[in-house]
DOSEMI-436205 format. One line per 5 residues: number of its first residue (from 0); their letters; for each residue x, z, y of C-alpha. Coordinates in nm, 3 decimals, padded with zeros to 5 digits. Layout:
// residues N
NUM> a> X:Z:Y | ...
This chain:
// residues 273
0> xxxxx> 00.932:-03.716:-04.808 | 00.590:-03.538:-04.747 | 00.779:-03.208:-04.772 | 01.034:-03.312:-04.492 | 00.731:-03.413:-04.313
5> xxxxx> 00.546:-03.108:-04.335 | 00.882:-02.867:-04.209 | 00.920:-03.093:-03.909 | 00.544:-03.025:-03.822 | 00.616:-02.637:-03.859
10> xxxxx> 00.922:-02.668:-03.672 | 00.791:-02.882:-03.377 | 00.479:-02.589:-03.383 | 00.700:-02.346:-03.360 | 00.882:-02.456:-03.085
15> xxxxx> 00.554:-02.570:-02.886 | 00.457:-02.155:-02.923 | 00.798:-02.096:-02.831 | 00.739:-02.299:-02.512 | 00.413:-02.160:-02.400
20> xxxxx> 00.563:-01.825:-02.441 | 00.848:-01.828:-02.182 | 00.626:-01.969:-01.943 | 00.340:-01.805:-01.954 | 00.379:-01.528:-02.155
25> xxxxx> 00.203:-01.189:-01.945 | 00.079:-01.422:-01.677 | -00.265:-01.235:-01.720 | -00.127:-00.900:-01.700 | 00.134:-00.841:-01.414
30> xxxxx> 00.439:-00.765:-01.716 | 00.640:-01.041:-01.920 | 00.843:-00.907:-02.178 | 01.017:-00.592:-02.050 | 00.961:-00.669:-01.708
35> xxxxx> 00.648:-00.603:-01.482 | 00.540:-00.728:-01.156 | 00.373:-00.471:-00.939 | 00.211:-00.555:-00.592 | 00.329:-00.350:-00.229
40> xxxxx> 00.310:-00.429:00.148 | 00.595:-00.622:00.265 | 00.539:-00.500:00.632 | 00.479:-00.122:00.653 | 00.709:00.068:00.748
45> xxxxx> 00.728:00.393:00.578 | 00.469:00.284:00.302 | 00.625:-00.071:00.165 | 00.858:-00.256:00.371 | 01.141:-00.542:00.268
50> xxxxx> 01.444:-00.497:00.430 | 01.596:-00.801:00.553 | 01.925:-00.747:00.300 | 01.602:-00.783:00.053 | 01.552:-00.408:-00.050
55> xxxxx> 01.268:-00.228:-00.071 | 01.145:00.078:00.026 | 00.877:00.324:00.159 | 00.634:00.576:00.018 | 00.415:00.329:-00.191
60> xxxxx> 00.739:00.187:-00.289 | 00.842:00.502:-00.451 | 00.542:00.595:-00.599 | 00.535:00.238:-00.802 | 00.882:00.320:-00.899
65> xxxxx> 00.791:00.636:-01.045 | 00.476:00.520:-01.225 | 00.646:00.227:-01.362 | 00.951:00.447:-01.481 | 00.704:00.683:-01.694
70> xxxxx> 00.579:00.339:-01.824 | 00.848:00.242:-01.977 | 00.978:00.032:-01.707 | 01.324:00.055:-01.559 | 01.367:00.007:-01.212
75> xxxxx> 01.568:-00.316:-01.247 | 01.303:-00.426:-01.450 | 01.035:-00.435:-01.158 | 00.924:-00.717:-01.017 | 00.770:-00.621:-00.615
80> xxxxx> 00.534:-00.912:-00.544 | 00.349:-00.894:-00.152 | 00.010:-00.767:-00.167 | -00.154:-00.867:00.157 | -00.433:-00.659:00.245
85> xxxxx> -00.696:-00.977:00.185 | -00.535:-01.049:-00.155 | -00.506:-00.729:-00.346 | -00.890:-00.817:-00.558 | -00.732:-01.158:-00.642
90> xxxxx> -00.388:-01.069:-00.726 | -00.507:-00.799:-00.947 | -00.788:-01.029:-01.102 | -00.578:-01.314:-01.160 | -00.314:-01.113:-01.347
95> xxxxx> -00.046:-01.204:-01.120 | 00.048:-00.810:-01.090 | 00.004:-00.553:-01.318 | -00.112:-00.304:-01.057 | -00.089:-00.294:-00.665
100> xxxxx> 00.037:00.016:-00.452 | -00.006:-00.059:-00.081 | -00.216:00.158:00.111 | -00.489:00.032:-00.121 | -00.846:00.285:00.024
105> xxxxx> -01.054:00.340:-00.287 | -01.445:00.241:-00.196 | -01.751:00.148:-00.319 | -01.722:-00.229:-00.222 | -01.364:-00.280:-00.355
110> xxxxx> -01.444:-00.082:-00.710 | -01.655:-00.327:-00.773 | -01.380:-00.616:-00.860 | -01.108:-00.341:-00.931 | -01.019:-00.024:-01.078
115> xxxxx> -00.839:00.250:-00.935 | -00.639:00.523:-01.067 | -00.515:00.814:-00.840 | -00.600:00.887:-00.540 | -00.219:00.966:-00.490
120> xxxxx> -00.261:01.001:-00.144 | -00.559:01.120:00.139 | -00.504:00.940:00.455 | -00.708:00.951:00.814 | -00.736:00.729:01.101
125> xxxxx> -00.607:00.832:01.372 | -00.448:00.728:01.730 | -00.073:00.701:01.838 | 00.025:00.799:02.178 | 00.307:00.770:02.375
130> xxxxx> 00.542:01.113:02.317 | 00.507:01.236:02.679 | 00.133:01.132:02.696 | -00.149:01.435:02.728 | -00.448:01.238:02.843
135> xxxxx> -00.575:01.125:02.498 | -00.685:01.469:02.282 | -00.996:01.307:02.158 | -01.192:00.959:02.077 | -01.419:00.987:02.345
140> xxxxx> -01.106:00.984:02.615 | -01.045:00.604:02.455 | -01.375:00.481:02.666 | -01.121:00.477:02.994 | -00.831:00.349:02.787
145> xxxxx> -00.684:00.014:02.669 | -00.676:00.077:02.222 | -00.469:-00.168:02.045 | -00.487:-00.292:01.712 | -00.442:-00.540:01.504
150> xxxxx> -00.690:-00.924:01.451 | -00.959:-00.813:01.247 | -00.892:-00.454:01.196 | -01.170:-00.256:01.109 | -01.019:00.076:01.242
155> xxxxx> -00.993:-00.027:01.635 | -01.345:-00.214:01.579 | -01.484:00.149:01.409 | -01.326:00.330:01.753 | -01.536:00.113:02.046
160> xxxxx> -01.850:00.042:01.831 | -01.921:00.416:01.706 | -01.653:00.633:01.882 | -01.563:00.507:02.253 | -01.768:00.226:02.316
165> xxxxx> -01.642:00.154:02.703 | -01.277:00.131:02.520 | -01.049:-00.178:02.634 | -00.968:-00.289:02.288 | -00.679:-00.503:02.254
170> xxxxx> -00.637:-00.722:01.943 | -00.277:-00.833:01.865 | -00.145:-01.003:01.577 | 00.046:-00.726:01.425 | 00.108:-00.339:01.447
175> xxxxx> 00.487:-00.403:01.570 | 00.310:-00.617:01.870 | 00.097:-00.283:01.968 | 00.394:-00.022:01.926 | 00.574:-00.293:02.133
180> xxxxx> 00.266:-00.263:02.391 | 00.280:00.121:02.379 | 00.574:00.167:02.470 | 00.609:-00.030:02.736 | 00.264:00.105:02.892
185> xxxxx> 00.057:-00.224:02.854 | -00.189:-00.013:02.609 | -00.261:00.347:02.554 | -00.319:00.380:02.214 | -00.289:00.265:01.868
190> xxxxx> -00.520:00.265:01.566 | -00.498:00.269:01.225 | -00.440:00.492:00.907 | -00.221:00.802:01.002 | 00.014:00.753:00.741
195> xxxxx> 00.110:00.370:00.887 | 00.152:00.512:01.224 | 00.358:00.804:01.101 | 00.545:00.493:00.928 | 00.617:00.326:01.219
200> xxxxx> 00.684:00.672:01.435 | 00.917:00.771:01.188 | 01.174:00.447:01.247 | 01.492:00.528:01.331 | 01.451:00.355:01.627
205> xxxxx> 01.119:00.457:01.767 | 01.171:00.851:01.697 | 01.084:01.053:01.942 | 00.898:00.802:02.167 | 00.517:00.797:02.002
210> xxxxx> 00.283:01.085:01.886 | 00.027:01.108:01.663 | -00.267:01.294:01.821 | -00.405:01.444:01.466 | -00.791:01.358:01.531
215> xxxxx> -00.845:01.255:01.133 | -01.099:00.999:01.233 | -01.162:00.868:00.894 | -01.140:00.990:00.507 | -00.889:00.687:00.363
220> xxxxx> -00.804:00.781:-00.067 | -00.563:00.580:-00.154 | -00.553:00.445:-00.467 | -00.345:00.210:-00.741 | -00.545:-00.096:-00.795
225> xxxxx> -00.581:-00.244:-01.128 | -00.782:-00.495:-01.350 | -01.148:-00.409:-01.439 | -01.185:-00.256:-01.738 | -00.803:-00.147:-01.832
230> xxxxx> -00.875:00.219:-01.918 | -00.571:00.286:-02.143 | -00.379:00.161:-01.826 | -00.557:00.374:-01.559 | -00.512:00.684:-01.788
235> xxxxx> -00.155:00.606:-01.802 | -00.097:00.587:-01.405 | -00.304:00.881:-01.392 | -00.074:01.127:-01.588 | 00.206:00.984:-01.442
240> xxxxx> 00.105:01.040:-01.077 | -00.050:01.443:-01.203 | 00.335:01.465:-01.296 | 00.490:01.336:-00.966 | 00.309:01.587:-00.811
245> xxxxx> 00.344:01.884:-01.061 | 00.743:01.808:-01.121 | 00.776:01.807:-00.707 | 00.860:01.455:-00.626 | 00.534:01.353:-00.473
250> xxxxx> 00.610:01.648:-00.216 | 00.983:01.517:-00.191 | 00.907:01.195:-00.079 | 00.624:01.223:00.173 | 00.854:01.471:00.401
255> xxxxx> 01.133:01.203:00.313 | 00.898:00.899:00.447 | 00.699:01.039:00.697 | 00.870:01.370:00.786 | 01.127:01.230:01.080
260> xxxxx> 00.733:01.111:01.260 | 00.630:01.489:01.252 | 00.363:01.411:01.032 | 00.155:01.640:00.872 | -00.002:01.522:00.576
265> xxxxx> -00.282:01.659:00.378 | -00.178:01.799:00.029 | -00.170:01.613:-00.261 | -00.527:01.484:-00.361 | -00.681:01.590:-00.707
270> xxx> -00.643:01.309:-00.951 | -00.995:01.130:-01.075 | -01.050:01.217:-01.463
């Protein structure tokens, strides 16, 4: 009797670990099993966008493809989760992703809660014009101009208070709302990374209508965020994104992304050791 006792009380530990394990098992690392759950932008074209038959794609997109591929990670077995801009520190601390690609700036501030591996990618801020527009060539013709950008951005804010301080600046609720705006002559200009406004250039359906006007503003490294502390992780990322570049496919998919805007971007940046 004691022995029968003693196997159920195994048995009903067992199945308690058993439990736990499907449903928490990786929650504090972004992977479960042979899946892992990697953080993008839902909303930029060009960079990480869902389609609304649910795919996804863009730059960033790519790029996590790639690094999860080299580790170990099929790309059925990726799990995009949205990484809103004010959210990538607490989805990354909380484990809810393993790492986050999404136009992610590496700085002082933000190293502080996270690590980064890369850069991948060197961005600048910049303006977009309409195509046929040859009034804007630099920042300080902005002071006689209505800027748009979006609630709270830092770039349009950076522009008036430092740049062209007698600038209208218009604050709308999203970048579609300012290329909207643009094009139908209610602002001048829009602000942000070059590489989101090449995004949104390069649409099928806004080609040829908008121009960037090159004035590299801004130094923006982008990076791929990850928990504090993870070195074996960050070295990992960062000899699979040397090898996206060295085997051509970093090259292939920034002309494939952000070529149709006319889009110049810088080279590819030099990995951190």
């Amino acid at each position: 009797m004691k022995l029968r006792n003693t196997s159920a009380a195994v048995a009903a530990v067992a199945l308690l670990a058993l439990t736990a394990t499907a449903c928490g098992g990786g929650s504090d690392s972004g992977s479960n099993g042979d899946k892992i759950t990697v953080g993008i932008k839902f909303d930029q074209p060009g960079l990480g966008l869902k389609t609304p038959d649910g795919k996804y794609v863009g730059f960033d997109v790519d790029v996590a493809r790639y690094v999860a591929k080299e580790l170990g990670y099929a790309e059925d077995k990726i799990n995009f989760k949205q990484a809103p801009s004010a959210e990538r520190e607490n989805l990354i601390k909380n484990g809810d992703v393993k790492f986050i690609v999404a136009s992610y700036s590496i700085n002082d501030k933000r190293k502080k809660e996270v690590d980064f591996a890369g850069p991948y990618f060197l961005a600048h801020q910049d303006l977009l014009v309409r195509a046929d527009d040859t009034s804007i060539t630099k920042v300080e013709d902005l002071n006689s101009k209505k800027l748009c950008s979006v609630t709270g951005s830092t770039s349009a804010q950076n522009v008036r208070d430092k740049l062209a301080p007698k600038a209208d600046l218009r604050q709308l609720g999203g970048y579609s709302e300012c290329l909207t705006g643009l094009e139908n002559k209610r602002v001048d200009a829009l602000t942000t990374d070059d590489s989101i406004l090449a995004g949104y250039a390069a649409q099928k359906e806004n080609q040829g209508k908008f121009k960037l006007v090159g004035l590299r503003m801004s130094d923006e490294n982008y990076g791929i965020g990850l928990k504090k502390g993870d070195d074996e992780l960050r070295g990992k990322i960062n000899k699979a994104l040397e090898k996206m570049v060295s085997d051509g496919t970093w090259k292939k998919l920034v002309d494939q992304h952000f070529g149709p805007s006319g889009y110049k971007s810088e080279p590819a940046p030099k990995v951190e050791g």
